[in-house]
N, C-alpha and C positions, 0 to 999 in steps of 0.2 A: 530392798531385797525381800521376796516373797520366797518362803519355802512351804512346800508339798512333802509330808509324807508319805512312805510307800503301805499301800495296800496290803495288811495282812490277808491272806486269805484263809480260809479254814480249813478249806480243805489241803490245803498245804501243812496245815499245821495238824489235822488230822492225821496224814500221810507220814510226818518221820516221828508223833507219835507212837503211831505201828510200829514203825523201824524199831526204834525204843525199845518197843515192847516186844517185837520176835525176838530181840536180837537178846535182850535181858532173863527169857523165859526160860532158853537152858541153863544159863549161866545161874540162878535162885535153885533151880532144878536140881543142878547138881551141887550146889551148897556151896561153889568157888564166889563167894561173896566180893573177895578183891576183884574179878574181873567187872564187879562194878564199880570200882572206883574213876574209871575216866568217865561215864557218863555224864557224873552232873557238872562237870567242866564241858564235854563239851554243849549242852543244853544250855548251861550259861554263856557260852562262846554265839550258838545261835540267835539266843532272846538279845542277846548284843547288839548281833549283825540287823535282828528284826527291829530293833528299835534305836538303831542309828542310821538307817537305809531312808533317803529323801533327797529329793530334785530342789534346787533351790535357780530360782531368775534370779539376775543382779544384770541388770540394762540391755546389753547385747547377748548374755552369756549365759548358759545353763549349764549347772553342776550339778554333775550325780556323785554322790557318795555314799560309800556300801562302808561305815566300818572304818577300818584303818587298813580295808584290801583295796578299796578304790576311792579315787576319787580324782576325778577327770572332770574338764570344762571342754565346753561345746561354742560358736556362735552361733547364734540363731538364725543369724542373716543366713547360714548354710543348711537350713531344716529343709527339706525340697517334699518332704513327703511323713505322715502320719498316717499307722496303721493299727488297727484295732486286731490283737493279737492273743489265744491261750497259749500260745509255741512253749515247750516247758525246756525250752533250751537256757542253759545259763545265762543268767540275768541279773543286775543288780534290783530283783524284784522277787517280791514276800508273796506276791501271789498270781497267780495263773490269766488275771484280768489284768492285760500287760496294753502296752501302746507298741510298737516298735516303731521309729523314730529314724528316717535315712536322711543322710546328708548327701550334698551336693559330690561327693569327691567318691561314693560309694561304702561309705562306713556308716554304721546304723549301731544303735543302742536300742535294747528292750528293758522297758521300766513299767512303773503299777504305780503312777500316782493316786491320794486314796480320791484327792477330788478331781478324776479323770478331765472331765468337763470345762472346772475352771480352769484348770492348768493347759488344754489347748486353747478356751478362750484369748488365755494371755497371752500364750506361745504366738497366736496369730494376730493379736494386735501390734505387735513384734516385729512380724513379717507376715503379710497379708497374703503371701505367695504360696506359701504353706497349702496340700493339699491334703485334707485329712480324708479317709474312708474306714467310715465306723458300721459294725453290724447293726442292724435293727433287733427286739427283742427278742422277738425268732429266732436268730442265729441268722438268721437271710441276709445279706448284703445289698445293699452298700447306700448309706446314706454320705453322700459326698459336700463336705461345704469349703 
């Protein structure tokens, strides 16, 4: 079994920083102190999610798991298609350098493994069928292997 980490990204994590901090800057303001008391649960509920979130292979099968929200397996033999994705649609993914991932039957998962690269290498020694199209550095499309 080989497991991938999911890609923190920064500016994700920049991003509900703010949140954090608009959301905390009245509540100091006006001296209601207890309305920070859920904060650092949920910030700890986050770094959780951030650091139990990873793809793992074991023979035919990939599992993603987010956590104790998900965690689902895939075959691989049904990968039909890899997509090089920022969609900041919900994802069991830490950061905006996503893959999205379609299967044969039309179901698709978006993930952020941190080692994007090895992790389709593998996927395709797997199943060679697999078409992947990744951006170029540019942002220009479409390197296809």
């Amino acid at each position: 079994m080989k497991i991938y980490k999911s890609k923190i990204g920064t500016g994700l994590v920049i991003f509900i920083a703010l949140i954090f901090g608009i959301s905390a800057y009245p509540i100091i303001q006006e001296g209601i102190w207890e309305g920070l008391l859920p904060m650092p649960l949920i910030i700890i509920f986050i770094v959780y999610l951030f650091t139990q979130m990873f793809y793992s292979i074991e023979g035919n099968i990939l599992k993603v798991k987010c956590g104790f929200l998900m965690n689902t397996s895939f075959e691989i033999s049904r990968i039909t298609k890899i997509t090089e994705t920022n969609n900041p649609i919900n994802a069991p993914a830490a950061s905006l350098d996503r893959l999205a991932i379609a299967f044969d039957n039309y179901d698709s998962v978006v993930i952020s493994p941190k080692q994007k690269y090895d992790f389709i290498e593998h996927l395709i020694k797997i199943n060679p069928k697999i078409v992947v199209t990744l951006k170029s550095k540019k942002g220009q499309p479409i390197i296809k292997i």
